[in-house]
mmCIF file of the N, C-alpha and C atoms, coordinates in Angstrom:
data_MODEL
# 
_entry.id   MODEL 
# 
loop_
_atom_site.group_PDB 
_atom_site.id 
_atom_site.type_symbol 
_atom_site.label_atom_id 
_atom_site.label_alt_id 
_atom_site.label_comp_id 
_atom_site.label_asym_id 
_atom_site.label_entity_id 
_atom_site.label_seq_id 
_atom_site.pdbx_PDB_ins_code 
_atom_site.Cartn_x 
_atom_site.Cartn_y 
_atom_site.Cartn_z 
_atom_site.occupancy 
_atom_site.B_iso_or_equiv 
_atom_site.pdbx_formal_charge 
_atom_site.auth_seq_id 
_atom_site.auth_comp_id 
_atom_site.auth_asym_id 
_atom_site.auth_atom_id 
_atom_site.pdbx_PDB_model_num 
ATOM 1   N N  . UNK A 1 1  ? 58.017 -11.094 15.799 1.00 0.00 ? 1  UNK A N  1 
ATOM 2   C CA . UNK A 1 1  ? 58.413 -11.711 14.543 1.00 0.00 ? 1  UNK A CA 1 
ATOM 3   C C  . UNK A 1 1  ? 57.349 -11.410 13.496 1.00 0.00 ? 1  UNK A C  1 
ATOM 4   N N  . UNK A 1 2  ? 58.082 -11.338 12.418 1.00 0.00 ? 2  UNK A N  1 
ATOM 5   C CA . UNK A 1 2  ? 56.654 -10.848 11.241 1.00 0.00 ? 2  UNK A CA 1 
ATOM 6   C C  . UNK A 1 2  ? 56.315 -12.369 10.548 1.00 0.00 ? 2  UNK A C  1 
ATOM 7   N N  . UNK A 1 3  ? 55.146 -12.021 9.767  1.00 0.00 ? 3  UNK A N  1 
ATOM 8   C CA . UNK A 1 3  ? 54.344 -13.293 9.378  1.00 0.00 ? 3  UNK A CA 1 
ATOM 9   C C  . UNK A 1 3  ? 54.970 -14.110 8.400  1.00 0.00 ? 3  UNK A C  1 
ATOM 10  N N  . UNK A 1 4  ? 56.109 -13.702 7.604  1.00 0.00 ? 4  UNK A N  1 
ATOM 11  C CA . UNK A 1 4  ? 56.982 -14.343 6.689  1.00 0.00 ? 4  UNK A CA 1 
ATOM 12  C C  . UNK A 1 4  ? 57.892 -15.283 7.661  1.00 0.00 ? 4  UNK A C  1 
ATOM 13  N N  . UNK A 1 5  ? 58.374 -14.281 8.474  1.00 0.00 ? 5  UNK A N  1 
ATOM 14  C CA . UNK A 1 5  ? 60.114 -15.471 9.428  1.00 0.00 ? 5  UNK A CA 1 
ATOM 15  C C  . UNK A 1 5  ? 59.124 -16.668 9.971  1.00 0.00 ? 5  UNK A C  1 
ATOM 16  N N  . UNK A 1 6  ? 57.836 -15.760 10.541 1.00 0.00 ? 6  UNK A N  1 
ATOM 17  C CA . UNK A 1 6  ? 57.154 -17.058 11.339 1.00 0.00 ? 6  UNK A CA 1 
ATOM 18  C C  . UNK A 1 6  ? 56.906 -18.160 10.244 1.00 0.00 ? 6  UNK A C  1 
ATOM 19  N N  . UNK A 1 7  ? 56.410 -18.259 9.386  1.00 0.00 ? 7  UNK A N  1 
ATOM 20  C CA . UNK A 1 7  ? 56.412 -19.103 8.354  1.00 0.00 ? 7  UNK A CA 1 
ATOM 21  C C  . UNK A 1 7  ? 57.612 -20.230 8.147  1.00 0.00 ? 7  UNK A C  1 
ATOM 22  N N  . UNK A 1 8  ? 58.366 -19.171 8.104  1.00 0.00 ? 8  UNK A N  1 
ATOM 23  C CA . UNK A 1 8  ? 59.859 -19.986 8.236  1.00 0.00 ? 8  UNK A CA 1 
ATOM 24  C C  . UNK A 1 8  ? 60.336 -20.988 9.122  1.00 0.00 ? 8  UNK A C  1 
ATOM 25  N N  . UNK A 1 9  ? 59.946 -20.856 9.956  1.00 0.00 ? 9  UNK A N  1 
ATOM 26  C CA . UNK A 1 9  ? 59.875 -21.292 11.706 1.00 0.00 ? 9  UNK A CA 1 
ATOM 27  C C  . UNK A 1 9  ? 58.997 -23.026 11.976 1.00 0.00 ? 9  UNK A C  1 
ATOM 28  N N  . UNK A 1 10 ? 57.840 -22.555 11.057 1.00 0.00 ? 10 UNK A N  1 
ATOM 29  C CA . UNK A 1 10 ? 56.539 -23.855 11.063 1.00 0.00 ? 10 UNK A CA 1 
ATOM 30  C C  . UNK A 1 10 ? 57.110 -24.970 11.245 1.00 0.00 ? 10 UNK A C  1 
ATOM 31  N N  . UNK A 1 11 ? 56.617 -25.820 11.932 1.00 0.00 ? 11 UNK A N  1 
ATOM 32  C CA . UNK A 1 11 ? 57.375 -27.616 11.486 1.00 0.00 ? 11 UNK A CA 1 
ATOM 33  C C  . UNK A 1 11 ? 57.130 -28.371 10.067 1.00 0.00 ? 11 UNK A C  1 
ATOM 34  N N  . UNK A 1 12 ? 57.449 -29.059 9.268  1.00 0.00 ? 12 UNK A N  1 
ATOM 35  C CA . UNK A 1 12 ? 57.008 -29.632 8.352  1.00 0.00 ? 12 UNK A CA 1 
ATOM 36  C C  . UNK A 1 12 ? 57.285 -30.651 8.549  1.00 0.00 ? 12 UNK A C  1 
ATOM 37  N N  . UNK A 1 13 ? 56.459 -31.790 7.761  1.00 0.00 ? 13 UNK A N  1 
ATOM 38  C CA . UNK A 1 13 ? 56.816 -33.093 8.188  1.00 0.00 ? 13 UNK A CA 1 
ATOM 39  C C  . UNK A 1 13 ? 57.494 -33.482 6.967  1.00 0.00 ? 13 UNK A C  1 
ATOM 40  N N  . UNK A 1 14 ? 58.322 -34.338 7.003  1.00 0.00 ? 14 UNK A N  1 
ATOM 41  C CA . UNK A 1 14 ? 59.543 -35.143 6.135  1.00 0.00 ? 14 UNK A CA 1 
ATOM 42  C C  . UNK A 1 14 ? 59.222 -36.681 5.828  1.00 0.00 ? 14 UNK A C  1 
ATOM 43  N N  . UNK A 1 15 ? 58.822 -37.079 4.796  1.00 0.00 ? 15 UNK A N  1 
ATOM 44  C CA . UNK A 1 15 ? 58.203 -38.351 4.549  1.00 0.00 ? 15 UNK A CA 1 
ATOM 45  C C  . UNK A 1 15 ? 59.134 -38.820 3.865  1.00 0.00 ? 15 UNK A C  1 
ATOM 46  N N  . UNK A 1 16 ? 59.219 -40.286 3.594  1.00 0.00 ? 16 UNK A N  1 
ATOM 47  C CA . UNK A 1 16 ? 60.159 -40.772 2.749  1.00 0.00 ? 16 UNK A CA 1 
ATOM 48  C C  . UNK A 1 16 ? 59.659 -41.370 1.426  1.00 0.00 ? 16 UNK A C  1 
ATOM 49  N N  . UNK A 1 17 ? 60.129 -41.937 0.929  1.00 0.00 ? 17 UNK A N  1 
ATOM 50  C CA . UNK A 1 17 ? 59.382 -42.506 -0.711 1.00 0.00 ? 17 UNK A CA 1 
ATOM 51  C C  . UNK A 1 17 ? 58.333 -43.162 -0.766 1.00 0.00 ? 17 UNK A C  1 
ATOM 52  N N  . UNK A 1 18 ? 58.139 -43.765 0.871  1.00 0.00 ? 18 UNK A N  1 
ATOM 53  C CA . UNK A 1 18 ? 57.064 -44.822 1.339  1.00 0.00 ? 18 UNK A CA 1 
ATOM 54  C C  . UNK A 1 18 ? 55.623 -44.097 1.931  1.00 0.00 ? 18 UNK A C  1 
ATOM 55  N N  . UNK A 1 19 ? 56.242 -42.816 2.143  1.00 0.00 ? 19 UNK A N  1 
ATOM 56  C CA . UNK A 1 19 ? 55.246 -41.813 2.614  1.00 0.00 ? 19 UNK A CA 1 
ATOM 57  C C  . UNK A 1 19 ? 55.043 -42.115 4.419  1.00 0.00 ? 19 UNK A C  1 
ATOM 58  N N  . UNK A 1 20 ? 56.458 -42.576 4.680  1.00 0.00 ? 20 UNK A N  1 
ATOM 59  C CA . UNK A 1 20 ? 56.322 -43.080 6.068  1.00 0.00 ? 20 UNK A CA 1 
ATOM 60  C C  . UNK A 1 20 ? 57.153 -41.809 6.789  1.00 0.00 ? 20 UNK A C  1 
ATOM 61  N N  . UNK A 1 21 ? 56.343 -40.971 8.273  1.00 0.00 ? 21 UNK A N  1 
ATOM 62  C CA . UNK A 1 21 ? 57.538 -40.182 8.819  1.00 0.00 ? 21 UNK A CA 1 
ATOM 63  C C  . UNK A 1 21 ? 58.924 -40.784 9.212  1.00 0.00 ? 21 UNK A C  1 
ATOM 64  N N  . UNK A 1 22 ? 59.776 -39.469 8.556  1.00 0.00 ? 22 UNK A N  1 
ATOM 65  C CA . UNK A 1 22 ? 61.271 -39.794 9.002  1.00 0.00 ? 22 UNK A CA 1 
ATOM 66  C C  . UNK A 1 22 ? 61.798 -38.731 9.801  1.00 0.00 ? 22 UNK A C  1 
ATOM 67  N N  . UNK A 1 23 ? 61.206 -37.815 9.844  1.00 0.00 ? 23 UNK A N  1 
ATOM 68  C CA . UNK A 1 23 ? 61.573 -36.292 10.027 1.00 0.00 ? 23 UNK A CA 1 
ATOM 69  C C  . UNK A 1 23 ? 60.853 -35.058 10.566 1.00 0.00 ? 23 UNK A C  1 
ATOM 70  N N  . UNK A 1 24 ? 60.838 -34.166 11.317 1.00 0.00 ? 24 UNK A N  1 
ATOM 71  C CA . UNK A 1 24 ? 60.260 -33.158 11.429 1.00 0.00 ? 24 UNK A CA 1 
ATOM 72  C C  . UNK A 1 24 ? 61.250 -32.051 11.329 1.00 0.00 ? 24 UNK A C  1 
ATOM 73  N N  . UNK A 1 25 ? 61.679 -31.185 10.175 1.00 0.00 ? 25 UNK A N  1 
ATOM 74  C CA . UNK A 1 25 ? 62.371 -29.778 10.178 1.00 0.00 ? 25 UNK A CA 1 
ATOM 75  C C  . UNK A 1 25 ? 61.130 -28.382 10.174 1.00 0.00 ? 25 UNK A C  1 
ATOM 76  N N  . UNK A 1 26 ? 62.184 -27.533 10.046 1.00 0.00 ? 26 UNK A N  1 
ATOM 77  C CA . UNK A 1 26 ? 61.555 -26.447 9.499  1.00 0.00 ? 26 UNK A CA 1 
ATOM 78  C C  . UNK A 1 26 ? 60.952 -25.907 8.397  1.00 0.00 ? 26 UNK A C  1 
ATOM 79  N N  . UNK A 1 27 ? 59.982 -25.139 8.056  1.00 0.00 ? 27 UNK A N  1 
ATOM 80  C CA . UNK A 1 27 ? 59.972 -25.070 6.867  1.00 0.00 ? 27 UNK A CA 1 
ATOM 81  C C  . UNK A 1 27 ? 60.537 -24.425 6.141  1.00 0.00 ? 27 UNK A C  1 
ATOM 82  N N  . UNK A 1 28 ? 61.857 -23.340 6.525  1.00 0.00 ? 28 UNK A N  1 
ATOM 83  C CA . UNK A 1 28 ? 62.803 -23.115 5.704  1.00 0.00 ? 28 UNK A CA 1 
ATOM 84  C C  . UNK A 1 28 ? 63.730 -24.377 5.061  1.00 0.00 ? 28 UNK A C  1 
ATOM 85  N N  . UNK A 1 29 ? 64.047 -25.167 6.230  1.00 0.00 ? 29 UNK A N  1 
ATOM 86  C CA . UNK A 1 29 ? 64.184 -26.312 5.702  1.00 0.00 ? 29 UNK A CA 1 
ATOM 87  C C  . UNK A 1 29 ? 63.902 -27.186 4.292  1.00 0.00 ? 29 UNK A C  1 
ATOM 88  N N  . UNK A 1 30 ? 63.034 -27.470 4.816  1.00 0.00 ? 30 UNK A N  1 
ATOM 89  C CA . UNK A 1 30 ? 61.548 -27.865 3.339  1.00 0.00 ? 30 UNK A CA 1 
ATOM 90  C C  . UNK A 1 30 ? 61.991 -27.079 2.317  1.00 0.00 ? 30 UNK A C  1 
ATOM 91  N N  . UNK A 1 31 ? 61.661 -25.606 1.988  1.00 0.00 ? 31 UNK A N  1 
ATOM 92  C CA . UNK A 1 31 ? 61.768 -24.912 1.082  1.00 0.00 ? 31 UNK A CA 1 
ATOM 93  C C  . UNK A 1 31 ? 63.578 -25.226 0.504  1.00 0.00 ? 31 UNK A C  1 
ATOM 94  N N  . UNK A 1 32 ? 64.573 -25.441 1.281  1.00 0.00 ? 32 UNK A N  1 
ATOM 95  C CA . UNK A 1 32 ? 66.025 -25.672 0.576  1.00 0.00 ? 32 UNK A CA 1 
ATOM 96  C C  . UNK A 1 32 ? 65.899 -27.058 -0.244 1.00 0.00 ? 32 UNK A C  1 
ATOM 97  N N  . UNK A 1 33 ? 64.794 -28.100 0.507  1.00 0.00 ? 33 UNK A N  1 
ATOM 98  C CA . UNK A 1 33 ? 65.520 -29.472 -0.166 1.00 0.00 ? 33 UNK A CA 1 
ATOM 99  C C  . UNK A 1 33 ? 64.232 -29.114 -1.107 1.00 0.00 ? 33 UNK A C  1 
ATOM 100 N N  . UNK A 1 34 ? 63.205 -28.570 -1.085 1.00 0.00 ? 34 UNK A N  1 
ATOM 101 C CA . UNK A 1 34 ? 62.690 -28.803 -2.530 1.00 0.00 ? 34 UNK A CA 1 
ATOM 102 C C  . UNK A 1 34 ? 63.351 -27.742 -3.718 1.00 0.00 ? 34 UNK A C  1 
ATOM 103 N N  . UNK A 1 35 ? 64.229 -26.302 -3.390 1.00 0.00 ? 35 UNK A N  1 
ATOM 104 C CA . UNK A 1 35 ? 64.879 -26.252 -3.874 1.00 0.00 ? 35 UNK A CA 1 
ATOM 105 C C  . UNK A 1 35 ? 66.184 -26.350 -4.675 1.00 0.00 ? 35 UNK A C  1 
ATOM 106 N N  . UNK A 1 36 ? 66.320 -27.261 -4.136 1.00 0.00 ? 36 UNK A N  1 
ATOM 107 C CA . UNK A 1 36 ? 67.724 -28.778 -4.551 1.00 0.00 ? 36 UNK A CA 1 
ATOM 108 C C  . UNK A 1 36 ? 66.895 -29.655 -5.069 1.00 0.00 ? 36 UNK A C  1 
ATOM 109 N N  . UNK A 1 37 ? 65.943 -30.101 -5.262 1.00 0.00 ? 37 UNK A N  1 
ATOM 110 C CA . UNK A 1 37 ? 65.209 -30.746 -6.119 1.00 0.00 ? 37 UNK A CA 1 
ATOM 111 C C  . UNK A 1 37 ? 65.887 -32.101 -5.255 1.00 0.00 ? 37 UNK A C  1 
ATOM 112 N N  . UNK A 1 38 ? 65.945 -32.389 -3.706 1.00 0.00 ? 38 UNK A N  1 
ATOM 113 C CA . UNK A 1 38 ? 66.005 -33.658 -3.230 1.00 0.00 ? 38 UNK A CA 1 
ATOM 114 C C  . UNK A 1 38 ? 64.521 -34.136 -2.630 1.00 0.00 ? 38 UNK A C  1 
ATOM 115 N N  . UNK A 1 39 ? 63.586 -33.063 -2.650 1.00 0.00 ? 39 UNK A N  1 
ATOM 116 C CA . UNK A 1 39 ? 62.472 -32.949 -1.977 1.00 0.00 ? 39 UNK A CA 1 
ATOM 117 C C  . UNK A 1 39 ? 61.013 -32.744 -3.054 1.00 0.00 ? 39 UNK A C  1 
ATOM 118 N N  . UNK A 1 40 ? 59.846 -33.069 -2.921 1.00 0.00 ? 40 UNK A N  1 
ATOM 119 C CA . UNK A 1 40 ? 58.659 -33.029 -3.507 1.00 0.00 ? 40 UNK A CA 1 
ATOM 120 C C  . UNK A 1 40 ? 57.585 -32.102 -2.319 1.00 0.00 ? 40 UNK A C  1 
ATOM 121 N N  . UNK A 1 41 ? 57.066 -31.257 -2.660 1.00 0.00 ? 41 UNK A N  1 
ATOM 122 C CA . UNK A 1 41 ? 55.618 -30.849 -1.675 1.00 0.00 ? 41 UNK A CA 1 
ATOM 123 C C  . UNK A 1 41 ? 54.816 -31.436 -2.434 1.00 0.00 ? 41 UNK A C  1 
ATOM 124 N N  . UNK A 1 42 ? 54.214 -32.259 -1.239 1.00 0.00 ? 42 UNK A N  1 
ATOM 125 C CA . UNK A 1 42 ? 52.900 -32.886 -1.332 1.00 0.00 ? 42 UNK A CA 1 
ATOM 126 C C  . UNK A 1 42 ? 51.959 -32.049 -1.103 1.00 0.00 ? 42 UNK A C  1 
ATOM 127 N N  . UNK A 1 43 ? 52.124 -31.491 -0.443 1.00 0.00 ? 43 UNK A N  1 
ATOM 128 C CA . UNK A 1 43 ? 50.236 -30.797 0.088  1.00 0.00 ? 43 UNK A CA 1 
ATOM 129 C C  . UNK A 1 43 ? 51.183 -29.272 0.044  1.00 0.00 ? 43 UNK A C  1 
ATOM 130 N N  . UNK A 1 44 ? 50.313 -28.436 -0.602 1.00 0.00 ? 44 UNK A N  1 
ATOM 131 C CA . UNK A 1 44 ? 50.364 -26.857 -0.329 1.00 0.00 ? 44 UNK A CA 1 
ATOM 132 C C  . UNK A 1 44 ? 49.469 -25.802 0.522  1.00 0.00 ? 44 UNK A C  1 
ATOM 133 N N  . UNK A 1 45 ? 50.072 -25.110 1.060  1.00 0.00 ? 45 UNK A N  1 
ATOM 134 C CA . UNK A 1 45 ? 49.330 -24.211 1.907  1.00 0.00 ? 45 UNK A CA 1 
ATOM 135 C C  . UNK A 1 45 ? 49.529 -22.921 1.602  1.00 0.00 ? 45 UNK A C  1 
ATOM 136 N N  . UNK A 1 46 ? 48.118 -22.162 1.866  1.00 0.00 ? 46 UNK A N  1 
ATOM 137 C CA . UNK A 1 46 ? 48.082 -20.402 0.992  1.00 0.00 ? 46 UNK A CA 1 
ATOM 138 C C  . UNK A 1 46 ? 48.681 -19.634 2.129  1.00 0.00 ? 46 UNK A C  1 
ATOM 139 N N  . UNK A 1 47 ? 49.690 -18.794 0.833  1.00 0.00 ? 47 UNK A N  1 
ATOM 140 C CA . UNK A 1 47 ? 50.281 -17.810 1.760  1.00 0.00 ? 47 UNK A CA 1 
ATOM 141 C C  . UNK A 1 47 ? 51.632 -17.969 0.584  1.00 0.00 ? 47 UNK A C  1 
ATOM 142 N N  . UNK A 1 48 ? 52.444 -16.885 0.835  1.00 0.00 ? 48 UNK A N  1 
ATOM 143 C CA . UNK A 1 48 ? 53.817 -16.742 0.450  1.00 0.00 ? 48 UNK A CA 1 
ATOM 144 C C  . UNK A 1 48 ? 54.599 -16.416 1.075  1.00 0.00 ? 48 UNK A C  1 
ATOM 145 N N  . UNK A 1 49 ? 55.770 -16.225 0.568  1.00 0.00 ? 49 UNK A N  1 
ATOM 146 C CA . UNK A 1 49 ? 57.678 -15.892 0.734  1.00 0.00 ? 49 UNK A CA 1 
ATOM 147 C C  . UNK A 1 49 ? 57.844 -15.373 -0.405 1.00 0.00 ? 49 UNK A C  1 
ATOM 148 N N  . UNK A 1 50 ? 58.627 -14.179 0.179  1.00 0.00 ? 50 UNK A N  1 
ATOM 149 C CA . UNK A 1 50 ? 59.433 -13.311 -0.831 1.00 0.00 ? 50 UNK A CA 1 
ATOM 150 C C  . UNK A 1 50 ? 60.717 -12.859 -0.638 1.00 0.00 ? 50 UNK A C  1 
ATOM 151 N N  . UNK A 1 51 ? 61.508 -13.368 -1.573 1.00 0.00 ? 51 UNK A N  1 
ATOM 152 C CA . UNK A 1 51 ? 63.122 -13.339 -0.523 1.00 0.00 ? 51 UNK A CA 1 
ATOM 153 C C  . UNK A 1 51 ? 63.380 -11.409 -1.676 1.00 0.00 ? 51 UNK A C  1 
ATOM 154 N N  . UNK A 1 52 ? 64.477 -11.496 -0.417 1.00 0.00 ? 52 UNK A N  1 
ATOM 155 C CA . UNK A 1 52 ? 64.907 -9.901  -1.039 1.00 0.00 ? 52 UNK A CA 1 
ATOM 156 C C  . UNK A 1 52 ? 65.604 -9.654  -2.201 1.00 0.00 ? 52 UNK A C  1 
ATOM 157 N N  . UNK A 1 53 ? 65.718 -8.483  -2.650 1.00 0.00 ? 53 UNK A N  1 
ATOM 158 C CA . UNK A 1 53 ? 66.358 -8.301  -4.351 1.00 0.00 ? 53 UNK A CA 1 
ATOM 159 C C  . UNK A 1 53 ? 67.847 -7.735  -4.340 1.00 0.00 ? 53 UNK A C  1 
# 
């Protein structure tokens, strides 16, 4: 697997408004609900994703 899918793959944790766990997905996951704007990242980590053209 290359270093992008693996990325994809990571667990992230899913907190709720209380900042209490509710959840463990993926972090493709993660990346859809903060792109639906149902989701916030709290903490960032270095590195990227580059989707195709």
């Amino acid at each position: 697997m290359n270093s992008a899918i693996e990325r994809l793959h990571r667990p992230v944790l899913v907190l709720n408004s209380s900042y209490e766990p509710i959840n463990i997905c993926a972090a493709r996951r993660a990346l859809v609900l903060i792109l639906k704007g149902v989701a916030l990242a709290e903490e960032h980590n270095p590195g990227s994703i580059h989707a195709q053209r």
